[in-house]
Every structure is written in C-alpha cells, then in structure tokens.
N, CA, C and O atoms as a printed pandas DataFrame, in Angstrom:
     atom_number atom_name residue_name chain_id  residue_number  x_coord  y_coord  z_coord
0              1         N          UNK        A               1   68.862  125.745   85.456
1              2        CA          UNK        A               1   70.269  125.961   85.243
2              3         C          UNK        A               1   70.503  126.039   83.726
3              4         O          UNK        A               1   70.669  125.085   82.967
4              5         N          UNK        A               2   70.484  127.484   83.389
5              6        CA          UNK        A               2   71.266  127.254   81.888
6              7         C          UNK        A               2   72.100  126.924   81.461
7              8         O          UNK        A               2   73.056  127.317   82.129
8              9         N          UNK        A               3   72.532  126.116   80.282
9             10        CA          UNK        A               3   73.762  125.426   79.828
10            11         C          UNK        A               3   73.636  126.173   78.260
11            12         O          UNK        A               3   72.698  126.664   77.632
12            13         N          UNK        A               4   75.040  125.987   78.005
13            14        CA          UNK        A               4   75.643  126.462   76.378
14            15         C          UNK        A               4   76.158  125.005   75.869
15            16         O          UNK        A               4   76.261  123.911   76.422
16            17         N          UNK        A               5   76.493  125.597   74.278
17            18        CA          UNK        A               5   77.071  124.365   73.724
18            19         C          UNK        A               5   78.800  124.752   74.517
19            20         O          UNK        A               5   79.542  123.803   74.771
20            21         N          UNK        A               6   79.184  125.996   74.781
21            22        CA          UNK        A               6   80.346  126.187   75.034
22            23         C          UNK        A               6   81.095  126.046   76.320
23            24         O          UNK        A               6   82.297  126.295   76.407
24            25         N          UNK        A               7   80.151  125.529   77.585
25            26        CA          UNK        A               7   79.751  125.180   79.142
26            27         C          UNK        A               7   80.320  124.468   79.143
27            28         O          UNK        A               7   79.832  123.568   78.458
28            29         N          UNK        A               8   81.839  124.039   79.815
29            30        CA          UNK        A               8   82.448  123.213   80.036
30            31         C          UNK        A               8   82.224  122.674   81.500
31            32         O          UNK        A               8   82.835  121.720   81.981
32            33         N          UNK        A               9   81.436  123.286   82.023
33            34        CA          UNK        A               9   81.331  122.640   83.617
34            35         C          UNK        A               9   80.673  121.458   83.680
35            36         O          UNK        A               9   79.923  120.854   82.913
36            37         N          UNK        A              10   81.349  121.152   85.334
37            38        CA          UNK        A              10   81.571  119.430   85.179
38            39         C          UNK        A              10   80.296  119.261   86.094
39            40         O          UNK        A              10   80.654  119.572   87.230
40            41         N          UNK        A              11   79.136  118.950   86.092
41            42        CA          UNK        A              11   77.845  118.935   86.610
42            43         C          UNK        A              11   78.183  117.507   87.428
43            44         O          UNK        A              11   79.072  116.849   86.887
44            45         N          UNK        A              12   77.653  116.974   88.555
45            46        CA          UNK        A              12   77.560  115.668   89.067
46            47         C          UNK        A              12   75.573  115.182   88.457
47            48         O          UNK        A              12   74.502  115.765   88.288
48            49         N          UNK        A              13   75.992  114.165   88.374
49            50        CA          UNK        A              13   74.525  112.813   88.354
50            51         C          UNK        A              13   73.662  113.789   88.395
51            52         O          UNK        A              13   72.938  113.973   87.417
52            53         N          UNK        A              14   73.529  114.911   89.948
53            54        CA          UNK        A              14   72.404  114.593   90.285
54            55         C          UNK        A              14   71.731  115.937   89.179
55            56         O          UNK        A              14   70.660  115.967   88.572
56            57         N          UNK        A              15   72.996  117.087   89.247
57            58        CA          UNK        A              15   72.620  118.349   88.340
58            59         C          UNK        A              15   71.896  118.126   87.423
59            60         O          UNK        A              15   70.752  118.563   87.296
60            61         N          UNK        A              16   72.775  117.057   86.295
61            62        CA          UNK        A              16   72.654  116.966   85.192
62            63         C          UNK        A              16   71.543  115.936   85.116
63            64         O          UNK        A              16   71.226  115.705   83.949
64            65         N          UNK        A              17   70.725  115.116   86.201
65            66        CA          UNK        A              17   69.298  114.563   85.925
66            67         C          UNK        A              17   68.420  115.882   85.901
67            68         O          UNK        A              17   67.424  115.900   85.177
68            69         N          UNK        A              18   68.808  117.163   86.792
69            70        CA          UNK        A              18   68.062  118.172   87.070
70            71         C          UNK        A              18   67.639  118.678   85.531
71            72         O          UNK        A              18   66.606  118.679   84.861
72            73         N          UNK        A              19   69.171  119.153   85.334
73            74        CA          UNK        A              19   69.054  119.960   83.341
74            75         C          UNK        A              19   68.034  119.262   82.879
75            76         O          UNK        A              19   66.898  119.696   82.684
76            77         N          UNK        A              20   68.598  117.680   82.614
77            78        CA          UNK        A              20   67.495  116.843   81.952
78            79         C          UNK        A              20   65.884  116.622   82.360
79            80         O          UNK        A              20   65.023  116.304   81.540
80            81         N          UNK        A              21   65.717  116.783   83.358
81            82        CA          UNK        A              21   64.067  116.486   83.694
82            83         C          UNK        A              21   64.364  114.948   83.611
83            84         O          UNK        A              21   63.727  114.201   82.867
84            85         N          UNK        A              22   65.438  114.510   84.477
85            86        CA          UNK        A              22   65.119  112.571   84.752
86            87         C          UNK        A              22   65.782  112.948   86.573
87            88         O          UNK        A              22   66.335  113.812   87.253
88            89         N          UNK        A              23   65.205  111.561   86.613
89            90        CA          UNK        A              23   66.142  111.252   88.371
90            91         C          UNK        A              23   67.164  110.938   88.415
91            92         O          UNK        A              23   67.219  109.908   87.743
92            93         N          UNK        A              24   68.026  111.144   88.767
93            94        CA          UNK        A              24   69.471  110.409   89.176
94            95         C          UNK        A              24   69.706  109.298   88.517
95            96         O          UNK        A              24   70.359  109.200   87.478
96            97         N          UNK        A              25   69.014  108.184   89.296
97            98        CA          UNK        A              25   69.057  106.758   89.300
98            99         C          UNK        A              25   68.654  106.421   87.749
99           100         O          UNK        A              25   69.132  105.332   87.432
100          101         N          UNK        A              26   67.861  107.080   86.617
101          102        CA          UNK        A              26   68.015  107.089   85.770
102          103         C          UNK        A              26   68.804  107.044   84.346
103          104         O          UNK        A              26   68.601  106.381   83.329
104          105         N          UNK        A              27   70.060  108.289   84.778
105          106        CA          UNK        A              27   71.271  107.705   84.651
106          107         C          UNK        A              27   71.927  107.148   84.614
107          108         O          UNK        A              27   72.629  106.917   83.630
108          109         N          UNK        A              28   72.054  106.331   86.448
109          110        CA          UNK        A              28   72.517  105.641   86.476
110          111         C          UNK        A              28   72.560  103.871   86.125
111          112         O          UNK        A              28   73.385  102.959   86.084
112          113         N          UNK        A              29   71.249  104.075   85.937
113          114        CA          UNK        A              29   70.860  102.400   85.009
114          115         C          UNK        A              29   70.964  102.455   83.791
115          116         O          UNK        A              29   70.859  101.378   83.204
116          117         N          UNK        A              30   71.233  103.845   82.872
117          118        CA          UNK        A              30   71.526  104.020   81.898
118          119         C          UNK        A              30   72.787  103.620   81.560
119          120         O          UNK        A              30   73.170  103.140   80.493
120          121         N          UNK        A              31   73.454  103.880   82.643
121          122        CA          UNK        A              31   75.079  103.674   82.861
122          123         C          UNK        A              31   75.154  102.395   82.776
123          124         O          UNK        A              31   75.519  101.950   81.687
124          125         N          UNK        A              32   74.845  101.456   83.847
125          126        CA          UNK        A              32   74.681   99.884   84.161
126          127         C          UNK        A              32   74.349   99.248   83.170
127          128         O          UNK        A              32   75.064   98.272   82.941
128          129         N          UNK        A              33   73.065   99.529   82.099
129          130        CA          UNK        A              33   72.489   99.013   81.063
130          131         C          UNK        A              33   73.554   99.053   79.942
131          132         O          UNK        A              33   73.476   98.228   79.032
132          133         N          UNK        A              34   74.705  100.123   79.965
133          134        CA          UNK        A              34   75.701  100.509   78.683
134          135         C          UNK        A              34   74.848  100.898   78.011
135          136         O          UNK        A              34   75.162  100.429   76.917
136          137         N          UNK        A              35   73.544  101.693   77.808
137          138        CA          UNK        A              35   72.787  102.082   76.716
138          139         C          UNK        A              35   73.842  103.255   76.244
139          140         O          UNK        A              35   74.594  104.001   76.871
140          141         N          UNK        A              36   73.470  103.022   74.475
141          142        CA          UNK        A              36   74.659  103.916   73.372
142          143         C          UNK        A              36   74.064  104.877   73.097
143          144         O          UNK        A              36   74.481  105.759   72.346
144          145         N          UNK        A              37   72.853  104.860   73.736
145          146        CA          UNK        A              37   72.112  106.497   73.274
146          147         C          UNK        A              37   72.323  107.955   75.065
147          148         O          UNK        A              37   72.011  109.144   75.133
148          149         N          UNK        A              38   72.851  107.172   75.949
149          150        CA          UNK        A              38   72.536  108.210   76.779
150          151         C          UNK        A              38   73.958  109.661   76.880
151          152         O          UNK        A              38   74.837  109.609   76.019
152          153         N          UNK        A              39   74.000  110.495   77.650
153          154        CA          UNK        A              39   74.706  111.284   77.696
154          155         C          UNK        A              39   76.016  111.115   78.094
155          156         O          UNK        A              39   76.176  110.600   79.201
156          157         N          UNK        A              40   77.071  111.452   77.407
157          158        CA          UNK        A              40   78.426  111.763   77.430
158          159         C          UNK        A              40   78.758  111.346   79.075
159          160         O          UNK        A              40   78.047  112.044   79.798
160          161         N          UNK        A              41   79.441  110.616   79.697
161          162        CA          UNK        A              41   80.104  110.976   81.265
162          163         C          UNK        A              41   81.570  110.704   80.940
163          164         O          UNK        A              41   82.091  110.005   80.070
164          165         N          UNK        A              42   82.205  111.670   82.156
165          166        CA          UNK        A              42   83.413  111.898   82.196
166          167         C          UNK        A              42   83.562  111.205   83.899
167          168         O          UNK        A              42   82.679  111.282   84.754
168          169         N          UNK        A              43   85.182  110.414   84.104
169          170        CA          UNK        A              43   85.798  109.493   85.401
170          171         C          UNK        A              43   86.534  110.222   85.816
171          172         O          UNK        A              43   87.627  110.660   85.457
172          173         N          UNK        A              44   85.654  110.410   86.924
173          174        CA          UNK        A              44   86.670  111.600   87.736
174          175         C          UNK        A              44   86.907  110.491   88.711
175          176         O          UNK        A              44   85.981  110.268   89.491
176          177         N          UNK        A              45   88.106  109.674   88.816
177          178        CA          UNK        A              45   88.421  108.869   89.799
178          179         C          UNK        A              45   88.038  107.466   89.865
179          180         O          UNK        A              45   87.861  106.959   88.757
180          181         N          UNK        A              46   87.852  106.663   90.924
181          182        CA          UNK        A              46   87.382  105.295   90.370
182          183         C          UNK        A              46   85.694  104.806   90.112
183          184         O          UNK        A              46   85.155  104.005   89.350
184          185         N          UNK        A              47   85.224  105.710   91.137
185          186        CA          UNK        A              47   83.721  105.596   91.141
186          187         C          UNK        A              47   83.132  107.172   90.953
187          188         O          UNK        A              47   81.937  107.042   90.687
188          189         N          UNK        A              48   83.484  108.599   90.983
189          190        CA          UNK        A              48   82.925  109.339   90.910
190          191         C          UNK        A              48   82.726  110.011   88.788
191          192         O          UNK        A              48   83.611  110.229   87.960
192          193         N          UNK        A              49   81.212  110.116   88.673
193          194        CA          UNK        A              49   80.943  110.588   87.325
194          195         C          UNK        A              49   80.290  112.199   87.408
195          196         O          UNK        A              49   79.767  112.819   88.334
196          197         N          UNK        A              50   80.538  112.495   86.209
197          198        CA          UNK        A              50   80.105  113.991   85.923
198          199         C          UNK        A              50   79.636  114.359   84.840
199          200         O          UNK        A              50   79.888  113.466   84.031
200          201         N          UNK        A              51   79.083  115.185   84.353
201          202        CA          UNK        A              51   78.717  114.916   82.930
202          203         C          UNK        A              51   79.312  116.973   82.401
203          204         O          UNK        A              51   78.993  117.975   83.041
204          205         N          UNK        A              52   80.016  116.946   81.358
205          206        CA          UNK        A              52   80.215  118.241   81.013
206          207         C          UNK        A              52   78.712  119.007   80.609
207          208         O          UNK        A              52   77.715  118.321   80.385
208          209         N          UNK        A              53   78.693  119.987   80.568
209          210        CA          UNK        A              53   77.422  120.992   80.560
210          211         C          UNK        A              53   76.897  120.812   79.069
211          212         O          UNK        A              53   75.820  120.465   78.584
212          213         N          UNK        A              54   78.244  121.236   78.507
213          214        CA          UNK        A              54   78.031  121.149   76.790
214          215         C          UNK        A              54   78.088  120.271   76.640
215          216         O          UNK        A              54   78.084  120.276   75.409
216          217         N          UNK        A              55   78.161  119.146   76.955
217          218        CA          UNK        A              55   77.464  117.558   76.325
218          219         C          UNK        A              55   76.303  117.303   76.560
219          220         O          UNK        A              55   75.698  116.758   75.637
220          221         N          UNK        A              56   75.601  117.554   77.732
221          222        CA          UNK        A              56   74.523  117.201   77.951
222          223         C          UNK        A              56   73.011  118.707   77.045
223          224         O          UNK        A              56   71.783  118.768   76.986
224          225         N          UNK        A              57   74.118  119.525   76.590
225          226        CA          UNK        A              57   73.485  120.282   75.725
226          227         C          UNK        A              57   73.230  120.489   74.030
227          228         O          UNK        A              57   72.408  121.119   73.364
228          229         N          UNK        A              58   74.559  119.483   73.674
229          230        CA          UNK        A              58   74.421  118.661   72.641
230          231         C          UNK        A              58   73.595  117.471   72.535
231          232         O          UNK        A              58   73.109  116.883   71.569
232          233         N          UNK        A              59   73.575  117.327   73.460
233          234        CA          UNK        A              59   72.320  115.949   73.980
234          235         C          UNK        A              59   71.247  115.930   73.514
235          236         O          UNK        A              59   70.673  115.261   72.656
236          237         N          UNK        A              60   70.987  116.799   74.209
237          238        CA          UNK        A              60   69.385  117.143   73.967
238          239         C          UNK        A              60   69.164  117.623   72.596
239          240         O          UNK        A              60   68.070  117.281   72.147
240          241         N          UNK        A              61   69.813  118.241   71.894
241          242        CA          UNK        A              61   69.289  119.016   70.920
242          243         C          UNK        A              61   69.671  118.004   69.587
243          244         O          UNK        A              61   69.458  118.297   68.411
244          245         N          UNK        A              62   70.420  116.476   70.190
245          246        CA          UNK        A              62   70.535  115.340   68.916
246          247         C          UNK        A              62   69.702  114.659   68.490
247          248         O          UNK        A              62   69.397  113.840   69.358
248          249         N          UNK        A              63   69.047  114.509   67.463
249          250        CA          UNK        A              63   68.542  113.337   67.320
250          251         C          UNK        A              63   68.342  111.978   68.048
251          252         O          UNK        A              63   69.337  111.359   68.425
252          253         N          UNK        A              64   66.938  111.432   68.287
253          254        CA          UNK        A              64   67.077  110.449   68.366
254          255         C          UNK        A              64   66.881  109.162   67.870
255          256         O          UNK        A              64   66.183  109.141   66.856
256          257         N          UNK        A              65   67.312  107.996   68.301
257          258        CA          UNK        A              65   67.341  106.745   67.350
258          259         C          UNK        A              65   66.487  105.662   68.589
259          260         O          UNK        A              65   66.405  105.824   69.806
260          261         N          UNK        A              66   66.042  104.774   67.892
261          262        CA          UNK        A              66   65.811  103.484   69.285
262          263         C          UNK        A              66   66.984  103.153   70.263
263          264         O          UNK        A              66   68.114  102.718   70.042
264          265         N          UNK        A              67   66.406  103.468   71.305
265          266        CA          UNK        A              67   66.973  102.980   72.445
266          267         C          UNK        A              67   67.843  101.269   72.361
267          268         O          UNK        A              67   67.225  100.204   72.340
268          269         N          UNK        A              68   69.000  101.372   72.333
269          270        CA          UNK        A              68   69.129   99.739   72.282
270          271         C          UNK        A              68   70.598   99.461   73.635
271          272         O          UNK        A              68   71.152  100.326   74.313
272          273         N          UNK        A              69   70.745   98.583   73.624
273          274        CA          UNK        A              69   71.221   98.161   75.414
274          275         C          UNK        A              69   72.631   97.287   75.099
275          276         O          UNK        A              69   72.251   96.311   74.454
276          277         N          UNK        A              70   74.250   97.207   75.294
277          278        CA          UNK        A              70   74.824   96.223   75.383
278          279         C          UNK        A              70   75.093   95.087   76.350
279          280         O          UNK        A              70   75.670   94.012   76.184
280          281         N          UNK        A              71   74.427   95.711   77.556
281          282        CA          UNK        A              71   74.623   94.617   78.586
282          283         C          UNK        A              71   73.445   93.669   78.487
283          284         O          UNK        A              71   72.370   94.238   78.297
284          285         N          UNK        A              72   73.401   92.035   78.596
285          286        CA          UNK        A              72   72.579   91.790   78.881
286          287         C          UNK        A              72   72.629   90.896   79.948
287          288         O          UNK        A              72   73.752   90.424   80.129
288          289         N          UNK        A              73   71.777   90.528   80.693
289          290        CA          UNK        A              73   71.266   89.834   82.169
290          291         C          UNK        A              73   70.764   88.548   81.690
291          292         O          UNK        A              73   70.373   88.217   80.571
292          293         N          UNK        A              74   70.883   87.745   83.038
293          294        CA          UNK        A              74   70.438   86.474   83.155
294          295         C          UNK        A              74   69.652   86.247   83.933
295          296         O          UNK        A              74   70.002   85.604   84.923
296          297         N          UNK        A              75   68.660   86.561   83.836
297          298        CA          UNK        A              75   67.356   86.309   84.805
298          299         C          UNK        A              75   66.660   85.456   84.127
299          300         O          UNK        A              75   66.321   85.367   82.947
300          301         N          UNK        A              76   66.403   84.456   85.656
301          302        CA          UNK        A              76   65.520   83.603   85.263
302          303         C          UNK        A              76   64.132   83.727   86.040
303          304         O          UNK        A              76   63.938   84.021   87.220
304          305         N          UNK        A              77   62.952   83.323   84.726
305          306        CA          UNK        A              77   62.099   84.036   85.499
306          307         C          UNK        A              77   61.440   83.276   86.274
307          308         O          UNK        A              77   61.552   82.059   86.424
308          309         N          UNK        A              78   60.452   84.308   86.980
309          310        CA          UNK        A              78   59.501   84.006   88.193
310          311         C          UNK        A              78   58.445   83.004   88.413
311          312         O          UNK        A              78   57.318   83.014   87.919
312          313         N          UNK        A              79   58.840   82.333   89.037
313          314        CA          UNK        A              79   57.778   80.883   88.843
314          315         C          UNK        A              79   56.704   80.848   90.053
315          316         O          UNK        A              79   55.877   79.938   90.117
C-alpha cells in the first residue's frame, strides 16, 4: 500500500502494522507502554484508533532516538 507525505487516509491498527512491516499487537503495546517514539494515532471514538497515512509516512522517514517508555509496571518477580 503506497502512502505520501500528503495521504490523509485514516488506516486502522491493522493497515498501518501492514505499511510498517510490524503486527498489530505491536502497536498496540506501543500504545499501552506510552512509548514517545511510536506513530502518530488519531480517537475515533472511545476505543477505536487509526493512524493517518501521512504520519505514518513521516514516521518512517524520521530519525531515530532510544526507545524510552512512560508507563511503568509493578511486577513482582517470579519466585
């Protein structure tokens, strides 16, 4: 699926893991994690996400920096 910087279409999860070469669920722990490096999403409603074409095509072609995470968990570990 070709994308432009000028592609305003609203791709769902699963497209826009396609564009990217990731899985879905990839995303979506990207999402969960709050990581500040992943791609642009737009709230279409209370639970449905999308990602515009031209963001995820600015995406790719940005720089990247270390991966770093705002959520963090409380796991305790495995004994």
């Amino acid at each position: 699926m070709p994308i432009s910087a000028a592609d305003d279409r609203l791709l769902t999860r699963r497209q826009a893991a396609e564009v990217l070469g990731f899985q879905p669920q990839t995303l979506a722990r990207w999402t969960w994690e709050g990581r500040e490096d992943r791609p642009p999403e737009v709230r279409v409603g209370v639970r449905s996400v999308r990602y515009r074409a031209s963001d995820l095509s600015r995406w790719i072609s940005a720089p990247r920096k270390p991966a770093t995470t705002t959520r963090t968990t409380t796991r305790s570990p495995r004994t």
